[in-house]
C-alpha positions in Angstrom: 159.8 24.7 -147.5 161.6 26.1 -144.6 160.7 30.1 -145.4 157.1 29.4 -145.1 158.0 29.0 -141.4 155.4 27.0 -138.7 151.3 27.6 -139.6 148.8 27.4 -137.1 145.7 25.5 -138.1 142.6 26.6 -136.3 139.4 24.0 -136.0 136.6 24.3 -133.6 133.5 22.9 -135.3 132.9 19.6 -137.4 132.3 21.6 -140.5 135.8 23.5 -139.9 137.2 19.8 -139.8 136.0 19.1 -143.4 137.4 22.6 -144.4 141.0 21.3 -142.5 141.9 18.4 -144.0 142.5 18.4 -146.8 144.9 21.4 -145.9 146.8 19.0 -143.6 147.4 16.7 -145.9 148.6 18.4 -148.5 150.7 19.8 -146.0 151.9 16.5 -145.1 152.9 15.7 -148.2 155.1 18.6 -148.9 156.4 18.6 -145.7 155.3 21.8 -144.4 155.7 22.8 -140.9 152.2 23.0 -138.7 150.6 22.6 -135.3 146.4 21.9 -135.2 144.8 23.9 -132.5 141.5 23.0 -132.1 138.9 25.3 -129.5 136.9 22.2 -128.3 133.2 24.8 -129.6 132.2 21.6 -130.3 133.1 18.9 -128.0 131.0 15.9 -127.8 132.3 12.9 -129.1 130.6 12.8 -132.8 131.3 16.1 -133.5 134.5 16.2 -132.6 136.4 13.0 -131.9 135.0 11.2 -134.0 135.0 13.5 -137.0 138.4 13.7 -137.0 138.7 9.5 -137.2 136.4 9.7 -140.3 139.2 12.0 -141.4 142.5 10.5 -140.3 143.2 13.8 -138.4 146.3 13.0 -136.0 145.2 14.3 -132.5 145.5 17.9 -132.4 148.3 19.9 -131.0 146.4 22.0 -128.2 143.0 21.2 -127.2 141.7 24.5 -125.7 138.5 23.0 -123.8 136.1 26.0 -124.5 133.0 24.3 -124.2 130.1 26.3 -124.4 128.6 30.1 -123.4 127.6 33.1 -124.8 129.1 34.2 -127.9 130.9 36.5 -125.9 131.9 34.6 -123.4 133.2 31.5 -125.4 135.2 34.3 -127.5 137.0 35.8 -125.1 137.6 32.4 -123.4 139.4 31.1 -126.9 141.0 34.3 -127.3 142.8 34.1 -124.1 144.0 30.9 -124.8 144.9 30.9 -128.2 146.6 33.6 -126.9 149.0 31.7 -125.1 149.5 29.3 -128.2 150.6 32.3 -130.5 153.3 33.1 -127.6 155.0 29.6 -127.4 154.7 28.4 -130.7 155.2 32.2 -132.7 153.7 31.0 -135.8 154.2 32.5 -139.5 150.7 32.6 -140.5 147.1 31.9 -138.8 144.6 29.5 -141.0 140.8 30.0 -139.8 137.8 28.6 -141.7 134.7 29.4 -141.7 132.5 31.4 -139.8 132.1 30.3 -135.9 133.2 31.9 -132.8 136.6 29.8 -133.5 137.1 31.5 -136.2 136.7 35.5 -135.4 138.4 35.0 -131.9 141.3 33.0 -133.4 141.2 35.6 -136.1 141.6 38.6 -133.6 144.2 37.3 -131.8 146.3 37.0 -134.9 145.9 40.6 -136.1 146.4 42.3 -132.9 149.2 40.2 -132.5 150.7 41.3 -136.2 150.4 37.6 -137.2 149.9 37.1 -141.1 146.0 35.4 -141.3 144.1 33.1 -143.8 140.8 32.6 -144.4 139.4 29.9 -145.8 135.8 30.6 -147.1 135.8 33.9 -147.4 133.4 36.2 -148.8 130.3 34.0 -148.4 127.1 36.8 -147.6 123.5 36.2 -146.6 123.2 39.7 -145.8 121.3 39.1 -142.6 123.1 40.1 -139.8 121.2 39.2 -137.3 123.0 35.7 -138.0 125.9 35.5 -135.8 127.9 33.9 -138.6 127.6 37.0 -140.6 129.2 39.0 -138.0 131.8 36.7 -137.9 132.1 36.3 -141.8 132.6 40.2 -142.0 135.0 40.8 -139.3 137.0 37.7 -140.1 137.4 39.0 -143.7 138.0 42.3 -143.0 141.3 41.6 -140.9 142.7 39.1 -142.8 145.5 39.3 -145.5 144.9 36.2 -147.4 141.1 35.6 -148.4 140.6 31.8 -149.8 137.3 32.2 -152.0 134.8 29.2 -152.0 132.6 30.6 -155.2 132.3 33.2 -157.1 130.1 35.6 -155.3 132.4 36.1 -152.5 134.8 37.9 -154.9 132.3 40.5 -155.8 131.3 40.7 -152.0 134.9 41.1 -151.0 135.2 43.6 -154.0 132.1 45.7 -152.8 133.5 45.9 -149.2 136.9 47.4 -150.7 138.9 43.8 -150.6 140.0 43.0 -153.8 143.7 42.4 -155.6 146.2 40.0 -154.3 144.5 39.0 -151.2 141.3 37.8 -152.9 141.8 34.1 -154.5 138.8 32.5 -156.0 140.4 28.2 -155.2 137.2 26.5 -154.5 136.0 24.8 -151.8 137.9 22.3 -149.0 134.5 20.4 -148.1 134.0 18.8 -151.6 137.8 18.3 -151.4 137.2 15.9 -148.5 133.5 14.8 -149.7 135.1 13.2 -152.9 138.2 11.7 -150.5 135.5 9.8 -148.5 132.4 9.5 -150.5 133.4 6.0 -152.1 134.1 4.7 -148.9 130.8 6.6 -147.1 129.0 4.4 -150.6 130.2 1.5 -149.4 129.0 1.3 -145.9 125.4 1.2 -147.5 124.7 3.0 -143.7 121.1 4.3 -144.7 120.3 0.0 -144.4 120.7 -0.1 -141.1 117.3 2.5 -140.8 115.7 -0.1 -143.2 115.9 2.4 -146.1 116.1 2.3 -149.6 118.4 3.9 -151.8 116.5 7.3 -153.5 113.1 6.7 -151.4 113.9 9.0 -148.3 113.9 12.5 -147.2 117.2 12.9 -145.3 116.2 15.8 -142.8 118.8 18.1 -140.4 117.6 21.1 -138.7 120.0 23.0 -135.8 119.4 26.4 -136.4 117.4 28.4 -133.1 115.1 29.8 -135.0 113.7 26.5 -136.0 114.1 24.3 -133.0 114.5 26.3 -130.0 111.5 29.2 -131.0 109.4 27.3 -132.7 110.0 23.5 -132.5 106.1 22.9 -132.5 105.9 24.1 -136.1 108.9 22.1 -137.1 107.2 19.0 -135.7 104.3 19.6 -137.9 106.6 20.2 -140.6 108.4 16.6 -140.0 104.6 15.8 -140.4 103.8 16.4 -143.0 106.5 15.6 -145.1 106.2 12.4 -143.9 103.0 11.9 -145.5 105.1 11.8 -149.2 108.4 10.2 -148.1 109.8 8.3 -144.9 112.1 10.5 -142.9 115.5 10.1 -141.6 115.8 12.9 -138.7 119.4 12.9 -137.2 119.1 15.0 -134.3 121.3 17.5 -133.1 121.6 17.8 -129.4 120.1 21.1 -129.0 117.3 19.4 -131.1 117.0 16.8 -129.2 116.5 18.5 -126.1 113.6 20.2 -127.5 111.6 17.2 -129.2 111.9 15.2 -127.0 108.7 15.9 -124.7 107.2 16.4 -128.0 108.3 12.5 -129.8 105.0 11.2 -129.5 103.4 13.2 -131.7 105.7 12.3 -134.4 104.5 10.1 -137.1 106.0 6.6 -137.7 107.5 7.2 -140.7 109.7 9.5 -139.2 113.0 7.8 -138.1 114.9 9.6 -135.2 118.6 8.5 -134.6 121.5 10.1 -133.1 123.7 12.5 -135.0 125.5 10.3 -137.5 129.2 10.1 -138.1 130.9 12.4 -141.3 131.3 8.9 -143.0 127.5 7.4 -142.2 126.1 11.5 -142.7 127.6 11.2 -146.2 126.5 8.0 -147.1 122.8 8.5 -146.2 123.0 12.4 -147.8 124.0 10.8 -151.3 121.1 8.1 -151.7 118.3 10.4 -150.4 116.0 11.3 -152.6 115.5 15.0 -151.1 117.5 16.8 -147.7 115.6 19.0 -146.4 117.5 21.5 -144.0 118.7 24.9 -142.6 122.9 23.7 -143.2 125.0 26.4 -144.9 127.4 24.0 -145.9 125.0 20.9 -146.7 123.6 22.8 -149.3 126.7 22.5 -151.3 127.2 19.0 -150.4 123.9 18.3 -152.5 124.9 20.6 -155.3 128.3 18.6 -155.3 126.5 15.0 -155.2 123.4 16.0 -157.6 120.9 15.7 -154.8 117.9 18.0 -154.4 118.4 20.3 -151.7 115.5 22.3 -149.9 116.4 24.8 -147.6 114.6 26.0 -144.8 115.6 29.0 -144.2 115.1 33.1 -145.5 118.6 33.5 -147.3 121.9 31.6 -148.0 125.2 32.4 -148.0 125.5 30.3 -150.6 124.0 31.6 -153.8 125.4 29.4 -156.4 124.1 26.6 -154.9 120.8 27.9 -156.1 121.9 29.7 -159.3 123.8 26.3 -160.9 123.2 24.2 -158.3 120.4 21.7 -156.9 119.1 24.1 -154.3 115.9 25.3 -153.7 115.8 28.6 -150.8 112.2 28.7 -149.7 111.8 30.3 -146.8 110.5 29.4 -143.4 106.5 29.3 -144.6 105.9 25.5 -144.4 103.5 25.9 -147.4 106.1 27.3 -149.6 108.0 24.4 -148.6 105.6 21.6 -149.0 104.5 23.1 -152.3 108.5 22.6 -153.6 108.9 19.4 -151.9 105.7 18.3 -153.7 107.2 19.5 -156.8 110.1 17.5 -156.9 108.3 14.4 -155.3 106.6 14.7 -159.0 109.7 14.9 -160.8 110.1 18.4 -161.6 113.6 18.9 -159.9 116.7 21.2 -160.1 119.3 19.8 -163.3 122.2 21.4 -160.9 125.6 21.3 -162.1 128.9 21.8 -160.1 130.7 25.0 -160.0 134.0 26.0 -161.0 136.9 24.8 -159.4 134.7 22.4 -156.7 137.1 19.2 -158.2 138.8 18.2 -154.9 142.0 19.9 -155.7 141.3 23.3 -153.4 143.9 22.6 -151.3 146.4 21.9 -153.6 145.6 25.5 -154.8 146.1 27.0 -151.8 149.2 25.0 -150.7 150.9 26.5 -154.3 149.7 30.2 -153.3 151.1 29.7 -149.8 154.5 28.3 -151.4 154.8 30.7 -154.2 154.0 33.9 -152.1 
């Protein structure tokens, strides 16, 4: 294991967590040399702390304390700093996933430092660049020497950009790899109880995206509305969100239920008894495609196109008649029969950790 040398780990987000992981402990078990570097993007205690005790992450190596600020300003500030990491520690190889600030400025830092980089996700395209993420998607791919595939369609979007060859690996994806570690023990919790909920008779609801609660929370509020009127809603609130509702809350309906943003355990539990999740998640949407759940996204394109093609996804838009016509749809029982796609078996890791070794 020695000539693989000492790999740097980046995490900033939860959702980079999930993608983490299972990477760490596979490399635990073989014995492979690492260090976790994690940005602090997301600080707060639920999505960070205690996403990694949901996890049984060990507490990471260096804690850069980014915090927040423009995109610009909370890349150059993790750039700097990583900076300094890459210096001390001179690793062999630079593992980013995803598509946050984390992961570009990481991802920068690494190349212009000739360090050999990974990307976990890669090739994942809405084609809408006003998105952030898609910046950082492209740029992040475009650098990198190792490009860890999630599905299918990322190969052909590598291929179109002139990435293809050795570097390209189609291995699946990391967050069902840690969904089917904790989902029996998310199960057992039975944590949609403590809203006084039943088991398939909720819409589990999760909306962060500006465009939908900083621009225009007004219409999302109608929107909680009036889906309440078919299902009661659980509405875990981001803190962004939260912000914004609040001066709104009393013109929410009671059968909306507002609670703080639930733990990766709770979240998972409550995600695989709803009856419908409604939301504007990139990665939820394969969550629900993973757990057989009817997923309807708010938004005008994913990055995530199988989840729609095989899967148990329904892209509508952001016209709340579109959506309320599909949500009434599968209220009535005409939903999605999704099926999983190839190579999403909680094993993605392991592939990975054998390319790694055998290169």
């Amino acid at each position: 294991m020695s000539k693989i040398g000492k790999i740097c780990l980046i995490v900033g987000t939860r959702p980079n967590f999930m993608k983490i992981a299972p990477i760490i402990n596979r490399m635990k078990f073989l014995e492979i040399d690492f260090i976790l570097v994690h940005t602090g993007q997301h600080y707060d205690n639920v999505m960070s702390r205690d996403i990694m005790n949901d996890l049984n992450l060990d507490k990471p190596d260096y804690f850069l304390d980014v915090r927040g600020g423009s995109h610009a300003v909370q890349t150059s500030k993790i750039m700097k700093r990583f900076e300094k990491v890459c210096i001390e520690m001179k690793p062999s190889l630079v593992v980013v996933p995803g598509d946050v600030n984390s992961t570009l400025a990481c991802a920068l830092v690494a190349a212009k430092m000739n360090i050999p980089l990974a990307h976990i996700e890669s090739g994942l395209r809405s084609f809408d660049k006003n998105m952030p993420e898609e910046k950082n998607r492209i740029l992040v791919d475009h650098i990198s020497d190792l490009l860890f595939v999630s599905e299918i369609s990322g190969v052909g979007n590598l291929k179109k950009e002139g990435i293809s060859g050795d570097m390209v690996h189609l291995v699946g994806n990391c967050m069902i790899d840690s969904l089917v570690s904790i989902l029996p023990k998310s199960k057992e919790k039975k944590p949609w109880e403590r809203f006084n909920l039943s088991e398939k008779e909720y819409t589990l609801v999760t909306l962060h995206r500006p465009s939908n609660v900083d621009k225009n929370i007004e219409k999302t509020i109608e929107l909680l509305n009036l889906l309440s009127n078919e299902n009661k809603l659980l509405f875990p609130v981001h803190p962004r969100t939260m912000k914004q509702i609040t001066k709104y809350k009393k013109q929410l309906n009671d059968n909306i239920v507002l609670c703080d943003p639930l733990s990766y355990i709770d979240f998972l539990g409550v995600m695989s008894e709803a009856n419908i999740v409604v939301t504007d998640s990139g990665g939820i949407q394969e969550e629900t495609t993973y757990l057989g759940v009817q997923c309807v996204t708010f938004r005008d394109n994913t990055e995530r196109p199988i989840t729609v093609d095989i899967g148990t996804n329904h892209l509508v838009g952001t016209n709340i008649e579109d959506l309320l016509a599909t949500y009434e749809k599968i209220i009535s029982g005409d939903k999605k029969n999704g099926k999983i796609p190839e190579k999403w078996d909680g094993k993605t890791a392991d592939r990975i950790l054998d390319i790694l070794i055998n290169l």
